[in-house]
Each structure stands twice: as C-alpha cells, then as structure tokens.
TORFILUM-671830 format. One record per residue (C-alpha): residue in one letter; x, y, z. Coordinates in Angstrom, 1 decimal. Layout:
<nodes>
<node a; <X; Y; Z>>
...
</nodes>
This chain:
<nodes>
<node x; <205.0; 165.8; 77.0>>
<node x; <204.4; 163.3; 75.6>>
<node x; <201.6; 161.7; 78.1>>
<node x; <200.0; 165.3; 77.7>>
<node x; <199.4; 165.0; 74.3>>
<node x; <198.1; 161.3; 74.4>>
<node x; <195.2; 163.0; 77.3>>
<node x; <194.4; 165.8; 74.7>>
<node x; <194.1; 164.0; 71.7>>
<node x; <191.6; 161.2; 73.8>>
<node x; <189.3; 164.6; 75.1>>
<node x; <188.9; 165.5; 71.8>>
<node x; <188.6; 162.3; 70.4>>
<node x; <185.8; 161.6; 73.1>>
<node x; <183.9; 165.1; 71.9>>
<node x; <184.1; 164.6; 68.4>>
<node x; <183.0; 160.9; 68.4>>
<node x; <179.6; 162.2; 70.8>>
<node x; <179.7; 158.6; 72.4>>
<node x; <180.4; 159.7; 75.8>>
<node x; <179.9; 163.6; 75.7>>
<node x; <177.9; 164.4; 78.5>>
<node x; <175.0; 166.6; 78.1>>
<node x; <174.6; 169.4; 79.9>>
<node x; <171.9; 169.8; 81.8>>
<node x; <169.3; 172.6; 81.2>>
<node x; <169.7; 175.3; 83.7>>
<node x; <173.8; 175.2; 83.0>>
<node x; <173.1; 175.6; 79.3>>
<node x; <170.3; 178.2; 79.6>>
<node x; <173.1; 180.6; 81.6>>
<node x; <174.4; 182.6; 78.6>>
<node x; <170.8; 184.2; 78.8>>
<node x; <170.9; 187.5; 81.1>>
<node x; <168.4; 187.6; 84.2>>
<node x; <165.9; 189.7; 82.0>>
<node x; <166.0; 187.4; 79.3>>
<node x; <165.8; 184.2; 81.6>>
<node x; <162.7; 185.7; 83.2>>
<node x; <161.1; 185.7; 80.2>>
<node x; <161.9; 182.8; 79.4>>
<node x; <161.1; 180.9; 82.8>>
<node x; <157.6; 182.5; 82.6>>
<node x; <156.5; 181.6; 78.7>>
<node x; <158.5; 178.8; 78.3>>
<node x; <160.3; 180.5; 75.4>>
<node x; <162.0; 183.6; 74.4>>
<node x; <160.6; 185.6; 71.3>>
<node x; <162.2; 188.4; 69.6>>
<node x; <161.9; 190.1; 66.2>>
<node x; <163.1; 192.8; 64.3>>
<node x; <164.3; 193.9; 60.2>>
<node x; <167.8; 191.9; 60.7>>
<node x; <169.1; 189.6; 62.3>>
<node x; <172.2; 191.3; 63.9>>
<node x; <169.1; 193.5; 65.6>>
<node x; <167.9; 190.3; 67.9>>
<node x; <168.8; 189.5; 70.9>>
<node x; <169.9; 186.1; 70.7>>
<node x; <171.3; 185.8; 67.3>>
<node x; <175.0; 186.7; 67.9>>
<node x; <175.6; 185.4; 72.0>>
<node x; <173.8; 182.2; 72.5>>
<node x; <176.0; 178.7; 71.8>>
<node x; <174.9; 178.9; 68.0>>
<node x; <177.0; 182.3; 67.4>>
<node x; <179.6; 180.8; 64.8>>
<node x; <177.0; 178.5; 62.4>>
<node x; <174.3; 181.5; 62.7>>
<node x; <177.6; 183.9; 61.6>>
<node x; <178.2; 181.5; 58.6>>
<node x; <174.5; 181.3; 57.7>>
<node x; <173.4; 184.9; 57.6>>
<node x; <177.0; 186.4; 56.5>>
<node x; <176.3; 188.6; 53.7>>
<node x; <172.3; 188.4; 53.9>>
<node x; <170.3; 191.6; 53.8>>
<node x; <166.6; 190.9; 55.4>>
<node x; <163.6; 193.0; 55.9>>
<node x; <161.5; 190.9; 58.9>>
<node x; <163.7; 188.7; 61.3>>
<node x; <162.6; 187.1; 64.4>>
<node x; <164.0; 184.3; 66.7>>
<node x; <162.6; 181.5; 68.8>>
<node x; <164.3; 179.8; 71.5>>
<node x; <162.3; 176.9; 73.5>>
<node x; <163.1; 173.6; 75.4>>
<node x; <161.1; 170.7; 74.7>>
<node x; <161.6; 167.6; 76.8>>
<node x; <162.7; 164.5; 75.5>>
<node x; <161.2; 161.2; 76.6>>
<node x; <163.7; 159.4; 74.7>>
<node x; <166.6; 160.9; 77.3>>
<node x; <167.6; 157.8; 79.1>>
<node x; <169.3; 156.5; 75.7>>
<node x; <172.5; 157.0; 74.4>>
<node x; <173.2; 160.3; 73.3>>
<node x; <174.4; 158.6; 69.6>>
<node x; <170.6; 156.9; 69.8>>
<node x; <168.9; 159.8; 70.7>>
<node x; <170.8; 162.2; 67.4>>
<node x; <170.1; 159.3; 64.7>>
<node x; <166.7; 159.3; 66.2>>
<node x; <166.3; 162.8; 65.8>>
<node x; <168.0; 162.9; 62.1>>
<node x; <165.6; 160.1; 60.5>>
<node x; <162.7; 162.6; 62.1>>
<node x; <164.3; 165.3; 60.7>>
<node x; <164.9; 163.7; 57.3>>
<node x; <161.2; 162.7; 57.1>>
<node x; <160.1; 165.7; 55.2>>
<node x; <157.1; 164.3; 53.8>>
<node x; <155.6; 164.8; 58.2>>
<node x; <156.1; 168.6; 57.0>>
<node x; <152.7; 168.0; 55.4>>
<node x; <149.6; 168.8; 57.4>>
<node x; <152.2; 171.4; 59.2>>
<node x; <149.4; 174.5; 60.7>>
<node x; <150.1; 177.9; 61.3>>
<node x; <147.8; 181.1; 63.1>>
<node x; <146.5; 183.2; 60.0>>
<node x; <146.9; 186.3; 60.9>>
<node x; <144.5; 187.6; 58.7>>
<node x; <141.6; 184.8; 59.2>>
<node x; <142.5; 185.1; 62.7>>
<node x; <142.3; 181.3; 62.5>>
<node x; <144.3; 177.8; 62.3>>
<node x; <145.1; 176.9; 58.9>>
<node x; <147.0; 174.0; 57.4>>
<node x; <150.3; 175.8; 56.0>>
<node x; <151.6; 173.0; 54.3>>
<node x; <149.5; 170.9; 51.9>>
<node x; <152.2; 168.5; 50.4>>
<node x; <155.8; 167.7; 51.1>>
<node x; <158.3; 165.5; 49.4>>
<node x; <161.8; 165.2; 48.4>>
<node x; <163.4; 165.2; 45.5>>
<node x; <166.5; 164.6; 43.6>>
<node x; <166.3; 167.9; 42.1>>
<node x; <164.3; 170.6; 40.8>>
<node x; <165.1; 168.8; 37.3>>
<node x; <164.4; 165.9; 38.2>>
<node x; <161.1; 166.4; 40.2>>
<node x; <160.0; 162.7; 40.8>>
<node x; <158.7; 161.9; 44.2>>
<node x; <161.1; 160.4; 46.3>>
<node x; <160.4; 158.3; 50.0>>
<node x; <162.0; 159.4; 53.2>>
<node x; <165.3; 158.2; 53.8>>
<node x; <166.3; 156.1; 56.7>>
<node x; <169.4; 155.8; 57.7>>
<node x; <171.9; 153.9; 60.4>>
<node x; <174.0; 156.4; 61.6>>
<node x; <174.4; 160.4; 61.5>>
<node x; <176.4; 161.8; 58.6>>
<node x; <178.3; 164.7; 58.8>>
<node x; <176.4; 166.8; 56.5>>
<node x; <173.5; 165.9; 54.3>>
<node x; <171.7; 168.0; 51.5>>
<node x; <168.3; 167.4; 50.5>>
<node x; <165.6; 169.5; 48.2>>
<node x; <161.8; 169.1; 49.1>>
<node x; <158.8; 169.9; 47.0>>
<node x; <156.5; 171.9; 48.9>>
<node x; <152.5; 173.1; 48.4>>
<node x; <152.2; 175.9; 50.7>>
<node x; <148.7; 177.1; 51.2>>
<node x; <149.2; 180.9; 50.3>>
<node x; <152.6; 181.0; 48.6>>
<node x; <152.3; 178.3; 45.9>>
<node x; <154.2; 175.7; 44.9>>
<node x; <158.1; 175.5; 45.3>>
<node x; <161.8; 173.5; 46.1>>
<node x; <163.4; 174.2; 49.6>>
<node x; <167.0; 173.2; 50.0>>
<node x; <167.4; 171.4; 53.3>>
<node x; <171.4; 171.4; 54.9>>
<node x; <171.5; 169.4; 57.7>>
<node x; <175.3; 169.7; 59.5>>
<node x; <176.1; 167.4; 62.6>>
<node x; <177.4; 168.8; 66.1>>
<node x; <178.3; 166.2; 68.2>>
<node x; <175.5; 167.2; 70.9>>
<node x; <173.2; 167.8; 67.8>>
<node x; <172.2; 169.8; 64.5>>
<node x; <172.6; 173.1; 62.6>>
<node x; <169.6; 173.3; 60.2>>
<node x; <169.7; 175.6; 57.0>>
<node x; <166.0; 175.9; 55.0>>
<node x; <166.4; 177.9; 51.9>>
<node x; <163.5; 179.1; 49.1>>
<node x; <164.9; 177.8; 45.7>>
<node x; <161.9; 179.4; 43.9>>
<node x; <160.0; 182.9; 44.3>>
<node x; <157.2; 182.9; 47.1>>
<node x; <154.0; 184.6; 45.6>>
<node x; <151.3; 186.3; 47.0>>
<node x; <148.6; 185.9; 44.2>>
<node x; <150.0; 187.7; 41.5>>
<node x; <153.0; 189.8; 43.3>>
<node x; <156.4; 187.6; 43.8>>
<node x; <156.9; 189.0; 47.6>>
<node x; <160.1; 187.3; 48.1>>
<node x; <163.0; 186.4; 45.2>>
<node x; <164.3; 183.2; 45.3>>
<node x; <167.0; 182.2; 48.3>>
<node x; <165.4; 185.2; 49.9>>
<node x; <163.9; 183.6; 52.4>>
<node x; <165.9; 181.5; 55.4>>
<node x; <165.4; 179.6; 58.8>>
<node x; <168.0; 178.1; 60.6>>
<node x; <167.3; 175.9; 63.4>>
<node x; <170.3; 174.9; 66.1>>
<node x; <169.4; 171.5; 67.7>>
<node x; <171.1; 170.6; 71.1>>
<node x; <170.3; 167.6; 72.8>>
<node x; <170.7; 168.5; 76.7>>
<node x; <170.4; 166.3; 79.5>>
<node x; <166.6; 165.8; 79.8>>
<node x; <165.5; 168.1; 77.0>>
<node x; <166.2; 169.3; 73.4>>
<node x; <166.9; 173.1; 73.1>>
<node x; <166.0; 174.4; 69.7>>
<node x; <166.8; 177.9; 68.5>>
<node x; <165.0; 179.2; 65.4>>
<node x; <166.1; 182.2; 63.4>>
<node x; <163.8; 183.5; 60.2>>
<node x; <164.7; 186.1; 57.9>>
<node x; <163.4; 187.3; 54.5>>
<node x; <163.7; 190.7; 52.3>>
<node x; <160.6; 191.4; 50.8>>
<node x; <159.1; 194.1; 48.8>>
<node x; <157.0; 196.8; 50.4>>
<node x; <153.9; 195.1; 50.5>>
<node x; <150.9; 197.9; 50.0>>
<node x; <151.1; 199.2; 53.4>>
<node x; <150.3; 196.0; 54.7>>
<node x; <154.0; 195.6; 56.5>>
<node x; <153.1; 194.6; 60.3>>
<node x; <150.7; 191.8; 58.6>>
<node x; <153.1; 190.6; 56.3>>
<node x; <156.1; 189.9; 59.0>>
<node x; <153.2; 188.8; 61.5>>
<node x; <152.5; 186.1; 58.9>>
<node x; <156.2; 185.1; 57.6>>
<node x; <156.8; 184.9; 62.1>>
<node x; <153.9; 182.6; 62.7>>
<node x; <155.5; 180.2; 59.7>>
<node x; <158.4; 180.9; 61.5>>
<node x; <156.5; 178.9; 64.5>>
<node x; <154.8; 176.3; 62.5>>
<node x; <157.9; 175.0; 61.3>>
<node x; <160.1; 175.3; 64.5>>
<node x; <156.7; 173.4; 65.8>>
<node x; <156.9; 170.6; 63.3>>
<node x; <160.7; 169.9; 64.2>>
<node x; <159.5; 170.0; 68.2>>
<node x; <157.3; 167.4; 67.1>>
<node x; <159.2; 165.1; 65.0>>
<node x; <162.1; 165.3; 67.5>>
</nodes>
C-alpha cells in the first residue's frame, strides 16, 4: 500500500510540475472531434462555428476545455457567440515543454504587440487596423502607461488590465486573466468599459468575453477561441453586427497565433 501511494503521488507530482509531461501529439488530441467535424477541420485547417450562446456551439461544452469554458461562461447571457479552433505549428517544439510555456506567457503578457492587431471590415469589405494603441496598466484609476512584463517562470495565475484604442468602439480597459495548465493556458479577456458605436453604447460593460484555451502539443500549439457578447438590437443591422464582433473574434485569436 504503501509503495502504491509513493507511485501515485510521483504521477501527479510529474503532471503538475509540467517538466516531463509528454505532449500529445496532434492527431491523438484532435480525436474528441467527430468524423464530420474532423473533416472540416482537415480541409480548412480550422473549425468555425457560431450561434446566439455559447451552449449552442459545437465545441464549447466536449472538447478538452469543457470545465474552464463551464467556469467562464456560467451564468452569462449572450446574443452573438462563435468559436475558433486551429493548430498552429510551433518551431520552438524541440525545447522543453517548461521553455516553450514561459515562452509563450512573456508573448502573451506583451500586450502592447496587441497594437497594429487588423481585422476584415465587414462593412468596408476591407483590412483595417482594429487596434490603434495597447498598454497596460495598474488600473483604471491609475491609468499611467506601464512596459510589458518579463518574467522567469510561469505563475499560476496572473491578472492584468490593458488600455486599448480600438478603431470603431473607442477607448477602453480589458481585464486580462491568464491561469496556467501544465500543458498550457486558459485565457479570460473582459470589457471593463461600455463598447460604443458612435453615439449608441452597443455592449454594457463585462458584456463582452473571449476565452482562449492554449495547449502546447507535440509539434503544434492548439488554440480554441470562444467570443460572446449581449448587445442591443442594433437597427436591423444584426447579421453585420455579429459578422463584425466574429471577425475581432479572429483578429485577436490571430494576434495570440502570432505572438505564440
């Protein structure tokens, strides 16, 4: 009994510190998808999905993020949801799995790369830069612009709020939580101030969400994006509206592709 014990408290004590975790490789991790699902996926290189709320989309509640995205959304009514889920390779795969997470967290935590971020307009049926400035801060109170972080190792949890310019919605704070899996992240983004169109407030504050669930595979990086909002009824111009908050959706799950 007591040699049993000894073997489970090392396996855990091997997954929890992430040193030696093995990560899985790809096509293993990919196989919670079903065959119509991994179809789609094999042939675009993603899987794409969108609806009014997020217990509507296909992903949201049976791929590996099920319990954090349960945590994230619990009690959270929405009126335009989508998900992304994509593979990106990872050229810094022959490190260590600890080298290649703090990597990843001080790109993560460099929030002033946000800036320059581009999105598809769907109404200029053009590229246009969607975010025109990016900071953080110590607090909405205490505005001050603040320089990336760098740090040494992965915390467990870290909680940062970011100034943002956004080309059509204003000025505004985002909270940032980033937790720590030990094969990767669980992202939380949060809108601490109203996002207006013009004159008309189109979503209230903490409205607005995207979660992002980083897992660092063999040769790859999965990441698995999930947006939701409520927002008012916008003048008949609905379908535009959620076009528009899914193609931010993109940009940003874009900009963490790239800094990872």
């Amino acid at each position: 009994m007591k040699k049993t014990l000894l073997a489970i408290f090392a396996c855990v004590t091997t997954l929890v510190s992430g040193q030696t975790l093995v990560p899985a490789s790809s096509e293993t991790w990919l196989n919670f998808l079903t065959s119509s699902e991994r179809s789609t996926f094999d042939s675009t290189g993603n899987f794409l999905d969108s609806g009014t709320t997020i217990d509507g989309l296909k992903l949201a509640n049976k791929g590996p993020w099920a319990t954090d995205v349960d945590q994230a959304w619990a009690g959270r009514d929405t009126t335009v949801a989508a998900e992304l889920l994509t593979l990106i390779p990872d050229s810094n795969a022959s490190e260590t799995l600890s080298e290649r997470l703090l990597r990843a967290f001080n790109a993560m935590n460099a929030v002033s790369t946000m800036k320059g971020t581009q999105y598809w307009s769907t109404m200029r049926k053009d590229w246009e830069t969607l975010i025109l400035e990016s900071y953080r801060v110590a607090s909405p109170e205490k505005s001050a612009r603040l320089p990336d972080e760098t740090f040494t190792t992965v915390p467990d949890h870290l909680n940062l709020t970011v100034f943002q310019k956004d080309n059509k919605l204003g000025d505004g704070f985002t909270r940032i939580s980033i937790q720590s899996k030990p094969d990767g992240f669980f992202v939380t983004m949060n809108n601490l101030d109203p996002l207006n169109y013009f004159f008309v407030t189109l979503v209230g504050p903490g409205q607005f969400q995207l979660t992002f669930d980083i897992t660092f595979l063999k040769d790859k990086i999965a990441i698995y994006t999930l947006m939701g909002a409520k927002t008012i009824q916008f003048f008949g111009l609905e379908h535009s509206k959620d076009k528009s908050f899914r193609n931010r959706m993109e940009a940003l799950a874009g900009w963490f592709a790239k800094s990872l």
